[in-house]
N, C-alpha and C positions, 0 to 999 in steps of 0.2 A: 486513630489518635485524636484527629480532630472532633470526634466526637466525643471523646474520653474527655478532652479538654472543657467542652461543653458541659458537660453532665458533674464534673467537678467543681469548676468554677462557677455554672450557675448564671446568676444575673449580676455577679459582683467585679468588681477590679481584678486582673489578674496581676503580681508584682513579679517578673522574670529578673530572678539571680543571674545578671549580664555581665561576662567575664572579657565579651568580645570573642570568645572561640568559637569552632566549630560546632558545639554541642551544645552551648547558650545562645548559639543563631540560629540552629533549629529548631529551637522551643520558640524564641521568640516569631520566626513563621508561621511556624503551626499556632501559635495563640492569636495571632492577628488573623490567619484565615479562619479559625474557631467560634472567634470573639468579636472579631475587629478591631479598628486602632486603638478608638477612642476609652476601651477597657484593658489595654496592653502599658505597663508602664517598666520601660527598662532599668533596673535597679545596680548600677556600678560600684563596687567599692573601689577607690581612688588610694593606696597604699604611700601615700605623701611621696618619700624620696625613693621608695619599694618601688615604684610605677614605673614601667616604661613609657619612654615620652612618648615612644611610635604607638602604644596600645591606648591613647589617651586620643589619637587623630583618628585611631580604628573604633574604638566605641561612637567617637561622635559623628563619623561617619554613616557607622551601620544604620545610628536613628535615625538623622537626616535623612538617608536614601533612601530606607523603610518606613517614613511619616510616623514614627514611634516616641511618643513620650520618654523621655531620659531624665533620670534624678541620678546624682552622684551624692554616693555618702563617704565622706569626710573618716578615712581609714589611718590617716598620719599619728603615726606616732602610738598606736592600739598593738602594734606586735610585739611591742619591748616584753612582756610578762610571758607570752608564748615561745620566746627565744632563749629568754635567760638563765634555762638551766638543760639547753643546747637543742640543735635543732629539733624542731617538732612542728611537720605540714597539719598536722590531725589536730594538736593543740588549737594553733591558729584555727583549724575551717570550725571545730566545734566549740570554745570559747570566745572568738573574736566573728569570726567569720557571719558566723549564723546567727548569733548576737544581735549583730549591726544591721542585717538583714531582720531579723524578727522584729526588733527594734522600729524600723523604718515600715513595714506592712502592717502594723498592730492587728490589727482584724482579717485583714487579706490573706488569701494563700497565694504561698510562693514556689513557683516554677521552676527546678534545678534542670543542668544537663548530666544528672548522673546518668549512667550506665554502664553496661556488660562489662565496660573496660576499666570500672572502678569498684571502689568498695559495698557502697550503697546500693547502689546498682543492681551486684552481685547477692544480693539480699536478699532481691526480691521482693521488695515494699516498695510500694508504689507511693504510701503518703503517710507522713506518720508528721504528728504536733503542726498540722498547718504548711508543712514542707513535702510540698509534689514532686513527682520524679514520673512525666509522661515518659521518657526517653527509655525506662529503665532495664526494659529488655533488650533493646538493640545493641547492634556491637559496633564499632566505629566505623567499622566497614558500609555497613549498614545506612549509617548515618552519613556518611560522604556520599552515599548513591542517592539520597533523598536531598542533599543539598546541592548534586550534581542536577537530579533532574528539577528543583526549581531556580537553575539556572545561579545561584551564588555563590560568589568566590569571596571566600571568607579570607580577612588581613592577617597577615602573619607578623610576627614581632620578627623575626630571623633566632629566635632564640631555640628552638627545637622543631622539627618535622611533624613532632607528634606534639602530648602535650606543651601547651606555656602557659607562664604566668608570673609570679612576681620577682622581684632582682633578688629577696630576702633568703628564697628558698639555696641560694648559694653559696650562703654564708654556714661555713660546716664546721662551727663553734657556736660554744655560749655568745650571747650578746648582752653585755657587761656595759661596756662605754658604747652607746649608738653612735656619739660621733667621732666614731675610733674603727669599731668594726663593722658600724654599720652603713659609713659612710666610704669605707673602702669598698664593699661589695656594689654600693649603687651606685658609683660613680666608676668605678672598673668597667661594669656590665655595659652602662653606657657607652664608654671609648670602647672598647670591643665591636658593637655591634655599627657604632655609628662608621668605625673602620671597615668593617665588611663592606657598608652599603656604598660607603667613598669610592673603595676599589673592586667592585664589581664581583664581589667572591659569593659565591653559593655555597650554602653550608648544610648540612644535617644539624647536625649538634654546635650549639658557638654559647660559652658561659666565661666565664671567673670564677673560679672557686675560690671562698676566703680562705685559707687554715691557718696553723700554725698557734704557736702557743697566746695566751692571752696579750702576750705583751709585745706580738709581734702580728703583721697580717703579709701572710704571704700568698700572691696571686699567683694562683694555677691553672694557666689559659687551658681550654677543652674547646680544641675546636676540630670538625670534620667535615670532608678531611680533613689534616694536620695541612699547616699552612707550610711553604717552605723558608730556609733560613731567611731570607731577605725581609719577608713578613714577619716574619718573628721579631728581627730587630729592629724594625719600624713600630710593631706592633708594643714591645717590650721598652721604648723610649717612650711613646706616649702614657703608658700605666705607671710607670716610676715619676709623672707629673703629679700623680695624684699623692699627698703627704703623707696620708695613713698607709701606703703602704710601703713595707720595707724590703720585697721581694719580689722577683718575675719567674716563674718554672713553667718549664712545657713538657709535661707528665708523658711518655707512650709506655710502651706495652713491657719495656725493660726494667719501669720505675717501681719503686716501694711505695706503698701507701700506707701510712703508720695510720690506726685509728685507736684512741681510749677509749672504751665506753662503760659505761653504766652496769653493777655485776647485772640487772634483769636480761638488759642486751648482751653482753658478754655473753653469758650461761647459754641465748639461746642458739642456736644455728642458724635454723628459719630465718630469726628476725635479722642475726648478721649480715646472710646473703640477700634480705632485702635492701638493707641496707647502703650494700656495695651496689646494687642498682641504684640506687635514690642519688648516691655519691657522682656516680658516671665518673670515675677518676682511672687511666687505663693505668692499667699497672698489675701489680700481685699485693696483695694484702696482708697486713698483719694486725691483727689484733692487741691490745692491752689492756687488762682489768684498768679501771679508774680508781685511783684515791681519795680522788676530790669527792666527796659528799653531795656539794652541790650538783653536779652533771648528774641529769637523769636519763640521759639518751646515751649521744658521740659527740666525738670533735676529731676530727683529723690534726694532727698536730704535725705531720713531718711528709716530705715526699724529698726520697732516695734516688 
């Protein structure tokens, strides 16, 4: 790979799409022992109020203690059009995402940690329009034994085991008013997490889910394990501090999960049951055609 890296990039800058996780830390290694420092420049998108505070001390981190060039570009407030006619991860990475990135490398090629375990990855293209992907046959597993053996323990936000990244992705409605529903998801996400760290809880899974109808935002703590009641109501006084929202649920395995969607998603099956993964909501599900015009995806509106 280090040689791949070589032979690709040549004699020029390499820019690594730096996420802070595990799969944007191994490219940016492998380009530094490839390249060197002084051709490695780590490229952050900065999600304004999306950000986690803890993954802002992990990026700057990682550069520091890997002598690595760090530029942060300025993502606040780029997600509103990728939201607003309901969730969509794919919108964001390829309208806003790669954008901001192609934008900022103009002539440079840029470094992703796609692989096995995503879309692109899965592909099989290694570089297409100036966007690399060294990583893109390995599988995760893979890729923790190569960050094992050079010795690095990559920062974790507390927000997933597996992937993370931004508070946005948990807001599972349109985003209409940002500072209505978008300011309940990133300020929930925050008290959540900074309450784990308080009281010394290990989690797999720890989110907020936005839902509920446009005109209401109701918080759907997802945490694992499930905290017991005592947490719950400590947990549950602190998120009702936050104005936008108007509700606390703690979703398991007995609960409904009402979802509208789009006839495309409705129709399909496949895409539902991806769907219901993306959501991580425990429960049984129900589906409902959408009226609304504008929704082109989901929204979860109800939990039973």
């Amino acid at each position: 790979m280090i040689n791949d890296i070589r032979e690709i990039v040549g004699d020029g800058e390499l820019v690594v799409a730096f996420s802070g996780g595990e799969d944007s830390s191994l490219v940016a290694l492998l380009s530094k022992l490839a390249l060197g420092k002084d051709k490695v420049v780590l490229a952050h998108i900065d999600w304004g109020m999306y950000e986690y505070e803890k993954l802002r001390s992990i990026v700057k981190k990682f550069a520091a203690d890997h002598d690595l060039k760090l530029h942060i570009i300025d993502g606040a407030g780029k997600q509103k059009d990728a939201w607003r006619f309901g969730p969509s991860c794919n919108s964001c990475t390829k309208f806003i995402k790669l954008r901001l990135l192609r934008d900022f490398a103009r002539s440079r090629i840029v470094a992703t940690g796609s692989n096995q375990y995503d879309t692109w990855g899965r592909t099989g293209i290694k570089i297409k329009d100036r966007f690399y992907a060294p990583l893109w046959f390995l599988s995760k597993e893979e890729i923790r034994e190569m960050l094992d053996y050079l010795s690095v323990d990559v920062g974790k936000i507390g927000e997933s085991e597996e992937r993370e990244g931004c508070k946005l992705k948990h807001l599972l409605k349109m985003l209409v008013a940002e500072n209505f529903h978008g300011r309940a998801v990133a300020e929930s996400n925050e008290i959540l997490l900074k309450y784990l760290e308080k009281n010394n809880i290990k989690t797999k899974k720890a989110a907020v889910k936005i839902i509920g109808p446009l005109s209401k935002n109701i918080a759907a703590v997802v945490v694992e394990p499930p905290l017991d009641d005592k947490m719950k109501g400590e947990l549950e006084y602190e998120l009702k501090k936050v104005k936008e929202i108007s509700e606390v649920v703690f979703p398991d395995e007995n609960s409904e999960v009402v979802v509208v969607a789009a006839p495309p998603v409705y129709k399909n099956e496949e895409a539902r049951k991806n769907i219901e993964g993306y959501i991580s909501i425990p429960g049984k599900y129900r589906w409902i055609l959408s009226k609304n015009a504008k929704l082109r995806t989901f929204q979860v509106v109800e939990i039973s």
